[in-house]
C-alpha positions in Angstrom: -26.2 -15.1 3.8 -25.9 -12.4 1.2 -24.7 -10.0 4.1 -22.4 -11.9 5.5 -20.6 -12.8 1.6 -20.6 -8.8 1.2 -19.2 -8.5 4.7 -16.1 -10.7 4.0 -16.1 -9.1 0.7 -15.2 -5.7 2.1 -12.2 -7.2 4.3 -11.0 -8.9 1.5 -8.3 -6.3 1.5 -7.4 -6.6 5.2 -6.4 -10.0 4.6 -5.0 -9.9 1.6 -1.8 -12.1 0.8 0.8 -12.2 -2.0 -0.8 -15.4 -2.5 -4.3 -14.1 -3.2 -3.0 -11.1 -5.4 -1.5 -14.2 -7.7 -4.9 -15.8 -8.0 -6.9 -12.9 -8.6 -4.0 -11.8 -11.6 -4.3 -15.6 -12.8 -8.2 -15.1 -13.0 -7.7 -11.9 -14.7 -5.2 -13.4 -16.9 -6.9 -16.2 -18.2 -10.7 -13.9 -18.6 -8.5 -11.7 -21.0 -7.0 -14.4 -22.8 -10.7 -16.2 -23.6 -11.2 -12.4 -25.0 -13.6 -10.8 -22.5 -11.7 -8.0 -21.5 -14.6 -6.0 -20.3 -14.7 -8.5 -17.4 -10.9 -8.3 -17.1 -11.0 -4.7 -17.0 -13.5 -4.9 -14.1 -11.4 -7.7 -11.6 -8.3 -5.8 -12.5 -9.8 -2.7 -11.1 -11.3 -4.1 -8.3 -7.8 -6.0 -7.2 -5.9 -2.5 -7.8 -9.1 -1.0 -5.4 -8.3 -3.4 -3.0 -4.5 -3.0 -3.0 -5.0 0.6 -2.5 -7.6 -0.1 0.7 -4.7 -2.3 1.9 -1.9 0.2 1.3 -4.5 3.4 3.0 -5.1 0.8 6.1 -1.1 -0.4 6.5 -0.3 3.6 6.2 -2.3 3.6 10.0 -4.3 6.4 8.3 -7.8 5.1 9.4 -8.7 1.4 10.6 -11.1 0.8 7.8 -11.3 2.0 4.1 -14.6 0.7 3.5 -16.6 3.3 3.4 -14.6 5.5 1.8 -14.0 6.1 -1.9 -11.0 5.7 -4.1 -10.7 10.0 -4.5 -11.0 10.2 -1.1 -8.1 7.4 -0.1 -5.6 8.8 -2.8 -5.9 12.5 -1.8 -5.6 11.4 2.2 -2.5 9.0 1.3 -0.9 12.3 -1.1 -1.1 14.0 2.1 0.0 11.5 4.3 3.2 10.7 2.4 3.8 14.5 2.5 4.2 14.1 6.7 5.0 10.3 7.2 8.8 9.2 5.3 8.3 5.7 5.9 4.9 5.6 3.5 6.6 7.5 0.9 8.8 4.5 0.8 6.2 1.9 0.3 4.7 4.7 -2.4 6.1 7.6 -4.1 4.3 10.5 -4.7 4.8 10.5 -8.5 2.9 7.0 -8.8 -0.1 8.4 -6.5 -0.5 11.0 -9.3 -0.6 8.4 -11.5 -3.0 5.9 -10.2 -5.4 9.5 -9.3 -5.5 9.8 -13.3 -6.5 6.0 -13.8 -9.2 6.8 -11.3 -10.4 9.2 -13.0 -10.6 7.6 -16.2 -12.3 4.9 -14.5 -15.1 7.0 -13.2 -15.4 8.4 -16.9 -15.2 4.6 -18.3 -18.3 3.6 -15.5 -20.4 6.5 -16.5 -19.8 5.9 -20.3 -21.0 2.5 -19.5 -23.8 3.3 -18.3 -25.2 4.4 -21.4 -23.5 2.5 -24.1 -20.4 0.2 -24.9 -17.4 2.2 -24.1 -14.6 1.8 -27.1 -11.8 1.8 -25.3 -11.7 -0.7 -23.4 -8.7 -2.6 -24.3 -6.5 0.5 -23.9 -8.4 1.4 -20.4 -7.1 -2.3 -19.4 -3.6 -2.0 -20.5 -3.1 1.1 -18.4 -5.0 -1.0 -15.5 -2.4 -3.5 -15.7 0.6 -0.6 -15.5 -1.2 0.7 -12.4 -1.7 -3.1 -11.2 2.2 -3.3 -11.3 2.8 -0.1 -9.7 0.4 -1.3 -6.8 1.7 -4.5 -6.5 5.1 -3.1 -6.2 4.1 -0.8 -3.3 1.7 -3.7 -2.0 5.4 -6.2 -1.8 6.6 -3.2 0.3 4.2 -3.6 2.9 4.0 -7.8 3.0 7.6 -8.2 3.1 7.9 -5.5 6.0 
């Protein structure tokens, strides 16, 4: 059973509809709102991971993203939009750069955690939600097409 909740876990992002980006983004709302923003911080991220999997699968770049990491899909779509005009339409260039430094300070913030508390989390998950938008934007690209 646990296999098979993982299993649909990981395709999440293949089936992904405008409709479940609003209910994830009302369950993050509504987490920050009761004041636990570390667990905020953590479904934001995973919605933008997922809306990045969907964007790297939609580009026809590979037919799964699941075992690769977030690094790995941004540099491959940066590339990709170099050769293919119709992705750099759904994404620009500029905004992969961006969402490659919220990466990175995401694998800082999980590797701070790790150890201790991190302090900045509420700033880490106000730059999440700027990212979140940027996705989303690219994300209403590919379901409207």
């Amino acid at each position: 059973m646990k296999k098979r909740l993982l299993s649909l876990a990981g395709v999440f992002y293949l089936y992904m509809t405008q409709k479940k980006v609003i209910t994830e983004l009302k369950k993050i709302e509504t987490t920050s709102k009761k004041g636990f923003i570390l667990e905020a911080l953590l479904a934001n991220y995973h919605l933008n991971v997922d809306l990045l999997k969907l964007i790297y699968t939609r580009s026809a770049l590979s037919e799964s993203a699941n075992d690769k990491k977030i690094k790995a899909i941004i540099t491959e779509l940066a590339v990709e939009i170099d050769k293919n005009t119709k992705l750099k339409t759904v994404i620009a260039k500029k905004n992969l750069k961006i969402v490659k430094v919220w990466a990175s300070k995401m694998d800082v913030f999980f590797k701070e955690l790790k150890h201790k508390h991190p302090e900045n989390t509420k700033s880490l998950f106000t730059e999440t939600q700027k990212i979140f938008a940027v996705l989303n934007i690219s994300a209403h690209k590919i379901f409207s097409a």
